[in-house]
C-alpha positions in Angstrom: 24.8 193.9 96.4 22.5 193.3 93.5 24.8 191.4 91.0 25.1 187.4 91.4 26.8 186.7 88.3 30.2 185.2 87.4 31.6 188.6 86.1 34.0 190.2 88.1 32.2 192.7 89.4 33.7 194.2 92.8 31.8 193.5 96.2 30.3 196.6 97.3 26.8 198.1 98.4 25.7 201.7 98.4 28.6 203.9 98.0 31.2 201.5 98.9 32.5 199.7 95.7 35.6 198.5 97.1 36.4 194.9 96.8 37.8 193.0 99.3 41.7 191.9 99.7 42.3 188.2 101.4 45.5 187.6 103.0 47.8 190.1 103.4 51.6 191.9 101.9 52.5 189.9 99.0 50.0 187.3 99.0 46.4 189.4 98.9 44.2 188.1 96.6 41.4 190.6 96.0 37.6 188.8 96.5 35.3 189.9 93.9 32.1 188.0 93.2 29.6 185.7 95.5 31.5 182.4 94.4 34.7 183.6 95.8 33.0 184.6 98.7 31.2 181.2 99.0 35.1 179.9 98.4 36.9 181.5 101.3 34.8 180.7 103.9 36.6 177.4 104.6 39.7 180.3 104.8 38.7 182.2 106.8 37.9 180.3 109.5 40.5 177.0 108.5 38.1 174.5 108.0 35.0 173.5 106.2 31.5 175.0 108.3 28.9 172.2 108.5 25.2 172.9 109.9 26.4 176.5 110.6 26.0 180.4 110.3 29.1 182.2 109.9 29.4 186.2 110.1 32.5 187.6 108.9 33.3 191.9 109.2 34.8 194.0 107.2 37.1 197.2 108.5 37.6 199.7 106.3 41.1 200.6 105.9 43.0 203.2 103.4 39.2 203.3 101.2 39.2 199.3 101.2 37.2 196.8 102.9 39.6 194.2 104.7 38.1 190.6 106.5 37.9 191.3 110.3 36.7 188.9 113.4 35.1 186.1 112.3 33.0 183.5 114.2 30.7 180.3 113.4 27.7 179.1 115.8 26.2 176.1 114.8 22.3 176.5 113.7 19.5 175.5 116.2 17.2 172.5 115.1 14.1 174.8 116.3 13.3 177.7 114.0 11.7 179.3 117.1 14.9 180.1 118.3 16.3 181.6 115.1 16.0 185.2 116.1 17.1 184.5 118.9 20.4 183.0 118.5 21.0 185.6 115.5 20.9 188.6 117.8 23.2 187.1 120.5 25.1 185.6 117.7 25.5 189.2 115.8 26.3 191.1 119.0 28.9 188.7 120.7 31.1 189.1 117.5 30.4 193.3 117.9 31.2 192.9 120.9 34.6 190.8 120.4 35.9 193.1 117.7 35.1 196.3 119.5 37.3 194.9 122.5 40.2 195.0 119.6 39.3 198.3 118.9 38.0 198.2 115.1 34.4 198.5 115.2 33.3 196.4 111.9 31.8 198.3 109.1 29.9 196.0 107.2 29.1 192.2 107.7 29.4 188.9 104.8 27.0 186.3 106.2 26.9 182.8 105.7 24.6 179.8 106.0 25.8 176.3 105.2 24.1 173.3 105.5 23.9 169.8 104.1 20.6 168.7 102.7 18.5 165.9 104.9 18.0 162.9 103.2 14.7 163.6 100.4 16.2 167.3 100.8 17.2 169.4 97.8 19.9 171.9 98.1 17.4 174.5 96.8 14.8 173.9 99.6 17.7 173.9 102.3 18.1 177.1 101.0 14.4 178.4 101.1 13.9 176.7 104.6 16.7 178.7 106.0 15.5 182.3 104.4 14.2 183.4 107.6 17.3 183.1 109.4 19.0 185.0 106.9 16.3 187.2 107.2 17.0 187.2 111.2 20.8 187.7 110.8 20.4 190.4 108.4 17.7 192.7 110.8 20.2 191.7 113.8 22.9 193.4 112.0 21.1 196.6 110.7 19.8 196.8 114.3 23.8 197.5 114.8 24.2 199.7 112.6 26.2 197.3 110.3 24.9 196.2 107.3 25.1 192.9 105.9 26.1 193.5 102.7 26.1 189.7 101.3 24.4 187.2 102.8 24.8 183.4 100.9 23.6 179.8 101.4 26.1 176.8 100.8 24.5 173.7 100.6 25.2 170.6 98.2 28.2 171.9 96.6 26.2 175.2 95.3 25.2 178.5 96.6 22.5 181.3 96.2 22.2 184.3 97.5 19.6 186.0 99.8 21.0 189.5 98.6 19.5 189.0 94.6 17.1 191.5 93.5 15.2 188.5 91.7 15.9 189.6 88.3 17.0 186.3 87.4 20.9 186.8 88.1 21.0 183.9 90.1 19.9 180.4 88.7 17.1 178.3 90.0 19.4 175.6 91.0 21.7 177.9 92.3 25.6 178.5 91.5 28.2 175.3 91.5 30.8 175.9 93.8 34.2 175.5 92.7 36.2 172.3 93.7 38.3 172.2 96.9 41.7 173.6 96.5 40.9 174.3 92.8 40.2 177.6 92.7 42.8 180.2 92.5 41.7 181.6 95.6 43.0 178.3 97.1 45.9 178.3 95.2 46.5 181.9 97.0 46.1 180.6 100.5 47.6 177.8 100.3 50.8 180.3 99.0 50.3 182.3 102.0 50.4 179.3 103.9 46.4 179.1 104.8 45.3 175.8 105.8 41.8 174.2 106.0 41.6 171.4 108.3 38.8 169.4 107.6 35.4 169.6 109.3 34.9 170.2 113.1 33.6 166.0 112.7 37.6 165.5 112.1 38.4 167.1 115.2 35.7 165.3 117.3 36.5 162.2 116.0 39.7 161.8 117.6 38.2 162.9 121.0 35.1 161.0 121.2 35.0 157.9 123.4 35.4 154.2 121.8 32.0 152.6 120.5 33.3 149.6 119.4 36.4 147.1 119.6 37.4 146.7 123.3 34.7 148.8 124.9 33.7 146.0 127.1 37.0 145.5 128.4 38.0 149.1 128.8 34.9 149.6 130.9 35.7 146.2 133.3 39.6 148.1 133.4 37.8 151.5 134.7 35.3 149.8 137.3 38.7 147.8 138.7 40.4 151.0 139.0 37.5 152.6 140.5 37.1 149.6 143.2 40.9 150.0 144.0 40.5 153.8 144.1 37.8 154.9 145.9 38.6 152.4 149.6 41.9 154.6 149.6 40.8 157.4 149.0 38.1 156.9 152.3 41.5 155.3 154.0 43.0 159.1 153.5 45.6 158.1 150.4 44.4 160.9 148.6 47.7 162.6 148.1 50.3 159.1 147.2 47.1 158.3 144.8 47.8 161.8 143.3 51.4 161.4 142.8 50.7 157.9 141.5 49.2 159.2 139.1 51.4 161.9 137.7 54.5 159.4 138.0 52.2 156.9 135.4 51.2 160.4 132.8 54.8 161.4 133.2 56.0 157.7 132.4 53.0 157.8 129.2 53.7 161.1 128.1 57.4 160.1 127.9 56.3 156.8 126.1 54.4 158.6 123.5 57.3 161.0 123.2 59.4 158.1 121.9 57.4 156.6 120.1 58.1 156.9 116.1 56.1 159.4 114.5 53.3 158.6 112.2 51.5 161.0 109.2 48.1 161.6 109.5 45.6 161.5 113.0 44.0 158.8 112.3 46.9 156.2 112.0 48.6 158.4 114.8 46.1 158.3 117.1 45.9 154.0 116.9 49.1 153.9 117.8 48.7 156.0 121.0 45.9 153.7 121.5 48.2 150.2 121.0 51.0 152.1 123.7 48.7 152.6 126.4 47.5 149.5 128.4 43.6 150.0 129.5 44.4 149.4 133.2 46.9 152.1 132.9 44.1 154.7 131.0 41.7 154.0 133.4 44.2 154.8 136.5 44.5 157.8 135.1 40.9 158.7 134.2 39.8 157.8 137.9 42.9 159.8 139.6 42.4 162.8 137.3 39.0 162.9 138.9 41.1 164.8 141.4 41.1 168.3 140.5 44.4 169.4 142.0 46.0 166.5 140.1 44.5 167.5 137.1 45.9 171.1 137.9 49.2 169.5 138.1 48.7 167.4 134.9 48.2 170.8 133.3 51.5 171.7 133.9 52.4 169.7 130.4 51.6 172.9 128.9 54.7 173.8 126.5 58.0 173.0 125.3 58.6 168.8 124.4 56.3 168.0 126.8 53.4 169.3 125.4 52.5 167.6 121.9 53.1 164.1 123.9 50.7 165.1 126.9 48.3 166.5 124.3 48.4 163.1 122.4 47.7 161.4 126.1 44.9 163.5 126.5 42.8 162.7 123.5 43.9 158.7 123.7 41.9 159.1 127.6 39.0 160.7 126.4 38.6 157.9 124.2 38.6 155.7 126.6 36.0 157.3 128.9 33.1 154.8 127.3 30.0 153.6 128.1 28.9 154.9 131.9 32.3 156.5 132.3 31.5 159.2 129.6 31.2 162.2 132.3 34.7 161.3 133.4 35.6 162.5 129.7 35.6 165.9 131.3 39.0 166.2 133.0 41.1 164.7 129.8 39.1 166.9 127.6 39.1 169.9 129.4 43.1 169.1 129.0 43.3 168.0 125.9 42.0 171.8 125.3 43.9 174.1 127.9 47.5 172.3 125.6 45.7 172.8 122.3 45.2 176.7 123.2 48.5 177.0 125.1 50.1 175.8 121.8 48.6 178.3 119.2 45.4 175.8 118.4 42.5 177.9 119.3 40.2 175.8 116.8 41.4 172.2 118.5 40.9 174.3 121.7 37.4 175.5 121.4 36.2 171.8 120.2 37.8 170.0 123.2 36.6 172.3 125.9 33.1 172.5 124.4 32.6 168.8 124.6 34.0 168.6 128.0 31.5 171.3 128.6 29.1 168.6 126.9 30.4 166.0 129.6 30.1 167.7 132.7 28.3 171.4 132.3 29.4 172.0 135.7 33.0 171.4 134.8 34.4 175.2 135.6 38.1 174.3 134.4 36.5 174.2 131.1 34.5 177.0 131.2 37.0 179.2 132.5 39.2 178.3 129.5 36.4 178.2 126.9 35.4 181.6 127.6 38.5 183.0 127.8 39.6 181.2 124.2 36.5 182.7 122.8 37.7 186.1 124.0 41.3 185.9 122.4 43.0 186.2 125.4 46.5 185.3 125.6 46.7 181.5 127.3 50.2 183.3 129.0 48.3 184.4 132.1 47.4 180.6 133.0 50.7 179.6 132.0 52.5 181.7 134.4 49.8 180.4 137.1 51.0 177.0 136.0 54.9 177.6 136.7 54.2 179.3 139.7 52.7 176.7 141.0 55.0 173.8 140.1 58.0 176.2 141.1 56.7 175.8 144.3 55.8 172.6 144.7 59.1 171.9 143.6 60.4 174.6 146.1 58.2 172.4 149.4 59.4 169.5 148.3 63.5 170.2 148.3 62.9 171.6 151.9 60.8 168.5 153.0 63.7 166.0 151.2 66.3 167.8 153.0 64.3 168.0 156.4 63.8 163.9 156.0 67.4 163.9 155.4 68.6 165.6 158.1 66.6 163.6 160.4 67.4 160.5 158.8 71.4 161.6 159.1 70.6 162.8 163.1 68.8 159.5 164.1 72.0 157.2 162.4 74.4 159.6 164.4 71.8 158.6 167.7 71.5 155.0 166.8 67.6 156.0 167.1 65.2 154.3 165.1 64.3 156.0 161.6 61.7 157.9 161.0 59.4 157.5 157.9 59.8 160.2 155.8 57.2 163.1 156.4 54.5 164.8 153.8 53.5 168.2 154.8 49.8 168.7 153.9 49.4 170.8 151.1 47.3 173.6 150.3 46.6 174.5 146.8 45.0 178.1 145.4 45.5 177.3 141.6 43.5 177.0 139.0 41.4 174.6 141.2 38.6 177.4 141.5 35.7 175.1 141.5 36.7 172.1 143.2 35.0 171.8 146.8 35.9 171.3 150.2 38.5 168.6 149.9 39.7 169.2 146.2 38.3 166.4 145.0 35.7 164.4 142.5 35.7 160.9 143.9 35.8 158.3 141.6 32.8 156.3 141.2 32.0 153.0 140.5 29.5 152.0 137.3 26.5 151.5 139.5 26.7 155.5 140.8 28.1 156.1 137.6 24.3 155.3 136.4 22.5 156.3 139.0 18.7 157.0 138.4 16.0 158.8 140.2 12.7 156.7 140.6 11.1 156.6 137.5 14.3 155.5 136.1 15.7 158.3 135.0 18.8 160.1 135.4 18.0 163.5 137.3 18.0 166.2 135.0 20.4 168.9 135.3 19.8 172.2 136.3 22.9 174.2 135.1 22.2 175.9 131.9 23.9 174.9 128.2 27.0 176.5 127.1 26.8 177.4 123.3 29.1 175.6 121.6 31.1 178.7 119.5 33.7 178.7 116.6 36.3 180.8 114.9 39.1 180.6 112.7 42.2 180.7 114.5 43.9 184.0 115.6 40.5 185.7 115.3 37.6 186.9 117.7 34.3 185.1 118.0 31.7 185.2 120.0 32.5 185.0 123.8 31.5 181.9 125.7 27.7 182.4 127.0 25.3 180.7 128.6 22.0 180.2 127.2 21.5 177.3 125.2 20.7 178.2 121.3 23.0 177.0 118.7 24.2 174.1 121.2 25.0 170.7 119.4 
């Protein structure tokens, strides 16, 4: 594409001079130029990028381009690493889309970025040239061309597709404003919503840093002293259904409580409803990672928006030198988000639970398959078998204890204490260890340091933290580190 202007000239390159439809049956609106383009990328993936590249493909279907998978990976700080990230970037999303059979036939790139402070929007856009350059040559290496290619930074855009001969100004093109354009009126028709940034999202997850940190952090070493003797005593299993009964009792708390509009007032009222000795109880006994399993269960139906809410309000509360204990209510928070239709929510939650504990293999398990578009119904039906027969053992053992109760009245002998059968778990608890179990810790081994004072660096490698818009492929969950915030 040579032709930066305003007219509405249709997107094409070479012989293809098709333009492309957005949205589909009666509400397609057909994209023409750069600066609708630049506007739907906030569309297409259902909220606004910050600090990253986005690659979207186009399928050709009855002699028209149509949008296709679509992912975001957030741009690494070292330019070293550009090329890099680019190719595993470009070939993940190939890769994704060929799995739903419709090879792409062309690619729309995108780079968008906020200027740093003394920054221009022009030089954000000269300084990240070469990894357009680096995500175009990825591309043609797959024998898909990127036929636009466009930098958004400071409310304008530019191309990296001009020919130069002046068709795009110095300062670049002003974007529209949000939900102004008729392209946004069009979506939001169709019923297309953008959801903020990604900050929005990790704002309501991210633990306390000020107000009652202190206190919340005193709560969370009392539960750990309390925890941790009975759990050496062997009480592992009454502290595990200790702590369902108190996330049943919360989740059924928040259920009643009176809904509120918008996250931010909703998510302070959680807070107010859940006292900090009872959040930390729960932090320290989801620890556990066959009582988390369990937790999981709140997966659908009215019990999953409440546990959900529960789930965020704990990883809030994981502050200070209880933040890797943010792994379990995040990895959570996620595995409801995608069992519910929120792939975007989803992705965020399990990537910073990733961010907590990289070892945390709950989370990877689900962030990889929520980057593949797999359907969250194969866990589910994991999940129900396994309360099913929980529920199953424990009608036998109620009526066993029963019928011995009713034998040793008939007897006059004394009565026996009810009896727990031991219980072994397959599940979803694939990387817990021998026993099951992550034992809580107090704050000193919470902050435990080698001997030149520093905490022991880890040797698992980074999970890249990976984006899409919701009901679409991205780029499956990997393990090297480029593109990681």
């Amino acid at each position: 594409m040579t032709n930066h202007s305003e007219t509405p000239e249709p997107i094409g390159s070479g012989t293809n001079d098709s333009a492309v439809p957005f949205g589909s049956g009666p509400h397609r609106y057909t994209l023409k130029t750069p600066a609708e383009l630049a506007d739907a990328v906030p569309y297409l993936l259902g909220y606004r990028p910050e600090d990253s590249m986005v690659l979207v493909t186009l399928c050709e279907q009855d002699g028209q381009s149509h949008f296709g998978p679509r992912g975001a990976l957030s741009i690494p700080r070292n330019p070293a690493s550009w090329k890099e990230a680019a190719g595993y970037f470009a070939e993940g999303l190939v890769k994704g889309a060929e799995r739903r059979g419709a090879r792409p036939e062309q690619m729309v790139a995108y780079l968008c970025q906020e200027p740093e402070p003394g920054e221009t929007p022009r030089e954000v856009m000269e300084r990240l040239q070469p990894l357009a350059h680096h995500l175009r040559t990825q591309c043609g290496d797959l024998d898909i061309p990127v036929i636009e290619a466009l930098c958004v930074s400071g409310g304008r855009f530019w191309s990296y597709c001009c020919s130069g001969d002046g068709c795009c100004p110095e300062d670049g093109i002003p974007m529209t404003l949000p939900g102004t354009s008729v392209l946004a009126a069009a979506a939001t028709y169709a019923g297309l919503q953008v959801r903020g940034t990604l900050r929005d999202f990790r704002i309501r997850l991210l633990p306390w840093e000020t107000g009652d940190v202190r206190e919340q952090e005193e709560a969370l070493d009392r539960a750990a002293q309390k925890i941790v003797p009975r759990i050496v005593d062997g009480q592992s299993a009454r502290i595990a259904d200790e702590t369902i009964a108190l996330a049943g009792l919360l989740v059924r708390r928040l259920a009643e409580a009176p809904a509120i509009v918008g996250p931010l007032l909703s998510d302070r009222q959680d807070d107010a409803l859940i006292d900090k000795d009872e959040a930390a109880l729960l932090i320290l006994g989801l620890q556990d990672r066959t009582t988390r399993d369990r937790a999981a269960e709140w997966m659908e139906g009215d019990e999953a928006l409440p546990a959900l809410r529960l789930w965020r309000a704990l990883a809030r509360r994981c502050v200070r030198s209880y933040s890797e204990y943010a792994a379990a209510p995040l990895a959570l928070a996620g595995w409801v988000a995608w069992s519910l239709g929120d792939g975007l929510e989803a992705r965020e939650a399990l990537a910073m639970a990733l961010g907590a504990d990289p070892e945390y293999l709950f989370a990877a398990l689900l962030h990889q398959a929520c980057n593949e578009g797999l359907d969250p119904e194969a866990v589910r039906r994991c999940l129900r078998s396994e309360r099913e027969g929980r529920l199953s053992e424990d009608a036998a053992e109620n009526a066993e204890n029963a019928e011995s109760t009713e034998a040793a009245s008939r007897t006059g002998e004394p009565v026996q204490a009810p009896r727990r059968r031991a219980r072994t778990r397959s599940g979803t608890s694939a990387e817990s260890g021998a026993d099951g179990r992550r034992p809580p810790r107090t704050r000193s081994s919470a902050k435990a340091r080698d001997k030149d004072g520093t905490r022991p660096p880890s040797q698992s490698k980074r999970v890249v933290r990976q984006r899409s818009a919701p009901e679409e492929e991205t780029v499956s969950g990997g393990d090297e580190g480029v593109g990681a915030e």
